[in-house]
C-alpha positions in Angstrom: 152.5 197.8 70.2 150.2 198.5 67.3 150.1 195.7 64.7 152.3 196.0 61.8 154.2 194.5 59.0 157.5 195.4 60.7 156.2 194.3 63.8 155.8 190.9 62.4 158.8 191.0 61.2 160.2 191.3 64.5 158.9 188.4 65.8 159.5 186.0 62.8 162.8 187.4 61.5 165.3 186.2 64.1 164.3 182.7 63.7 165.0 182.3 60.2 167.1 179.1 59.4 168.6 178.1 56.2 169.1 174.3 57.1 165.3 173.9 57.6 164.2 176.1 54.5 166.1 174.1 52.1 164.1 170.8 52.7 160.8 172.8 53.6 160.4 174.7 50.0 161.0 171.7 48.8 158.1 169.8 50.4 156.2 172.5 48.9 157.7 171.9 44.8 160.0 175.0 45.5 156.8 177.5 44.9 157.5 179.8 47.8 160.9 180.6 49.6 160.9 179.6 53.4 162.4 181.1 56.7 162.7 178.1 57.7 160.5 178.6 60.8 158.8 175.0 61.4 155.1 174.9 62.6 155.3 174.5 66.5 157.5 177.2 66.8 155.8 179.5 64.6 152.7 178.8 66.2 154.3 179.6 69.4 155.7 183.3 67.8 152.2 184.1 66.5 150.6 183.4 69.6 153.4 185.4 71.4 153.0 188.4 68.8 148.8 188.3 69.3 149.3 188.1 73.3 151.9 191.0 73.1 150.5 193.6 71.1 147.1 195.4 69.8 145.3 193.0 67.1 144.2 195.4 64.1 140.9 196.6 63.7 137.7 194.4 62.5 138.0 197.6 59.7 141.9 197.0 58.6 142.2 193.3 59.0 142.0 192.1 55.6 144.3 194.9 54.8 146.8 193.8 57.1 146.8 190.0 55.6 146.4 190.8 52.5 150.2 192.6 52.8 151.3 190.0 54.7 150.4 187.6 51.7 152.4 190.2 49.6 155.6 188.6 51.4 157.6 186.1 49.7 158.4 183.5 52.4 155.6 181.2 53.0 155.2 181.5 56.6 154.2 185.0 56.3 151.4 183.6 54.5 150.5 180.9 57.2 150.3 184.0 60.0 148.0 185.7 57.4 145.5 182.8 57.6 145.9 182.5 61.6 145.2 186.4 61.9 142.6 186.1 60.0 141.0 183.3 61.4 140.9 185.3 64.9 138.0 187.3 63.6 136.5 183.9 62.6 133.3 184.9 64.5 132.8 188.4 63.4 133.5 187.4 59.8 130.5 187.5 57.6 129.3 186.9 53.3 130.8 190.2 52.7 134.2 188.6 53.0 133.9 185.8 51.4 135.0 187.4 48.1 138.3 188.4 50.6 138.5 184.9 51.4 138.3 183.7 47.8 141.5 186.4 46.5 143.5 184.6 49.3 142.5 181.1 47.9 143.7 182.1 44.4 146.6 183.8 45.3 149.9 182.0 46.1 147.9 179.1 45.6 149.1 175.2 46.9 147.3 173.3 49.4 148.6 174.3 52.4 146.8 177.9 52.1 143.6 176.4 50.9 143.2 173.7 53.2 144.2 176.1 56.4 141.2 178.7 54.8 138.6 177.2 52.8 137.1 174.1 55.9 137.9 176.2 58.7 137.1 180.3 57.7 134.9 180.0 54.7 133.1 177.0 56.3 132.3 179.0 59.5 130.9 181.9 57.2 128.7 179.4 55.3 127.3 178.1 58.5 126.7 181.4 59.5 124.5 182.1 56.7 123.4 178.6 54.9 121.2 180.2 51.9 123.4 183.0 50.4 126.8 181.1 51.9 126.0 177.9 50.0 124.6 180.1 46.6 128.2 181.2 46.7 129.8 177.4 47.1 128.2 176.5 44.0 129.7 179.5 42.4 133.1 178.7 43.7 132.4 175.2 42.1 131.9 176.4 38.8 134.3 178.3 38.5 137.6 177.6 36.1 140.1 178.1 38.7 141.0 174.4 40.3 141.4 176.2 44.0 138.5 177.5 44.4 136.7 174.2 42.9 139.0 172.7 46.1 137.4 175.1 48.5 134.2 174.5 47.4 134.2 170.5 47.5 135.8 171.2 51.2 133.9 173.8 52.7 131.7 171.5 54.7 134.7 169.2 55.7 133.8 170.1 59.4 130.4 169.9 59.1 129.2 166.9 60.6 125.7 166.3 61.3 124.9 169.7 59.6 126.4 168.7 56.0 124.2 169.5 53.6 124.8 166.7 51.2 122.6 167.7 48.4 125.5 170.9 48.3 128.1 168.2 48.9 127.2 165.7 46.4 126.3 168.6 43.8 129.7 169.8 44.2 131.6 166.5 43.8 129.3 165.7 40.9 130.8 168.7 39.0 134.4 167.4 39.6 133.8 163.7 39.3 135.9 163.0 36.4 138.5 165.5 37.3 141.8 164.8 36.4 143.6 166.9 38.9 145.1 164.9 41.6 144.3 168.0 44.5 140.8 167.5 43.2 140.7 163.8 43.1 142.3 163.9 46.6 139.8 166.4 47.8 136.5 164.6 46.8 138.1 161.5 48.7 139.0 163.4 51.7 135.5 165.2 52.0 133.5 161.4 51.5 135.8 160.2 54.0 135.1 162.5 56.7 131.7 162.4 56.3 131.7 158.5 56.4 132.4 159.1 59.9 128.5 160.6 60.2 126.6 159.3 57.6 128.7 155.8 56.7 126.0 154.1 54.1 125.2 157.3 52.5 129.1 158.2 51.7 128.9 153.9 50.3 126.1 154.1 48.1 127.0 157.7 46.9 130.7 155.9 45.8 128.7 152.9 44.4 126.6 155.2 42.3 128.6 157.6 41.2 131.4 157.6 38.3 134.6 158.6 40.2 138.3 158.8 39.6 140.1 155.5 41.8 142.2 157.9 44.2 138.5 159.4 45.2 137.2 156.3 45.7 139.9 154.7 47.8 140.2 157.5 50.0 136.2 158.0 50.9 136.5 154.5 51.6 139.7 154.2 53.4 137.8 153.0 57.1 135.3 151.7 56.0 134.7 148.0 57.9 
């Protein structure tokens, strides 16, 4: 069948459960109402739903998860991200702005961890000059998600961090006093001290940052 909201619906709707939603919205502070679908199994409907039916166009997708993210129950929002990430490799700059109305709508750190080191990351690898010109953007700007995104983009990176980018982005944020921004800067050092292990020590050594930052770049360190 040709993708749809409905169709969705169809897939997800019968597996709603009250007794898991309860303790599942509240995991997430009560922000979004839940079906009460858990992860494996939802997993297991998405990937049912993409194997059974026509995937949208390259042309509607972002039309098609944008209303998705227009339904309240969170999941819906979680299949939004997977579709999405589907067209990871045909994705280019030109939706990054797409990318960043997802991250600052319906905003908590489920959504922006699922988008901004796996979707936005593989469209700033794709295109390192005008990608990364657009991180720093993203890291300026007065919305604390999108400063998220932009600390975590390169998460997956590797041997190809650019840590001039990396460090520039955490240097804006250093004295933060968000805890998802704190908690970012530590997770980003961290996973990086798995590559580059004396450059994540000395940048911590030199650089003013908040304890929780700290303690988590240097959580394995010997």
């Amino acid at each position: 069948m040709k993708w749809s909201i409905e169709l969705v619906k169809s897939y997800m709707e019968p597996h709603r459960n009250e007794e898991n939603a309860v303790p599942m919205a509240a995991y997430m502070k009560n922000l979004f109402p839940f079906l009460g679908i858990k992860t494996p199994e939802r997993r297991m409907l998405f990937r049912a739903l993409v194997k059974e039916n026509e995937l949208p166009s390259l042309n509607t997708v972002q039309e098609e998860v944008w209303a998705l993210f227009q339904l309240k129950e969170r999941e819906y929002h979680y299949i939004a991200i997977e579709l999405l990430a589907k067209y990871q490799k045909q994705l280019t700059i030109e939706d990054l702005p797409f990318c960043l109305k997802l991250i600052e709508t319906n905003s908590w750190w489920d959504s922006v961890d699922a988008i901004a080191p796996k979707i936005v990351g593989d469209i700033v690898k794709m295109n390192r000059v005008e990608g990364e010109a657009v991180m720093m953007e993203w890291a300026k700007s007065e919305n604390m998600w999108t400063n998220r995104a932009s600390i975590l983009h390169q998460l997956k990176y590797k041997q190809e961090t650019n840590e001039e980018l990396l460090f520039a982005t955490i240097n804006r944020h250093a004295t933060s006093k968000e805890f998802f921004i704190q908690k970012a800067i530590g997770w980003v050092l961290r996973e990086y001290a798995k590559t580059s292990p004396e450059v994540v020590r000395q940048f911590v050594e030199n650089t003013k940052l908040a304890p929780l930052s700290k303690r988590e770049a240097l959580k394995h360190m010997k």
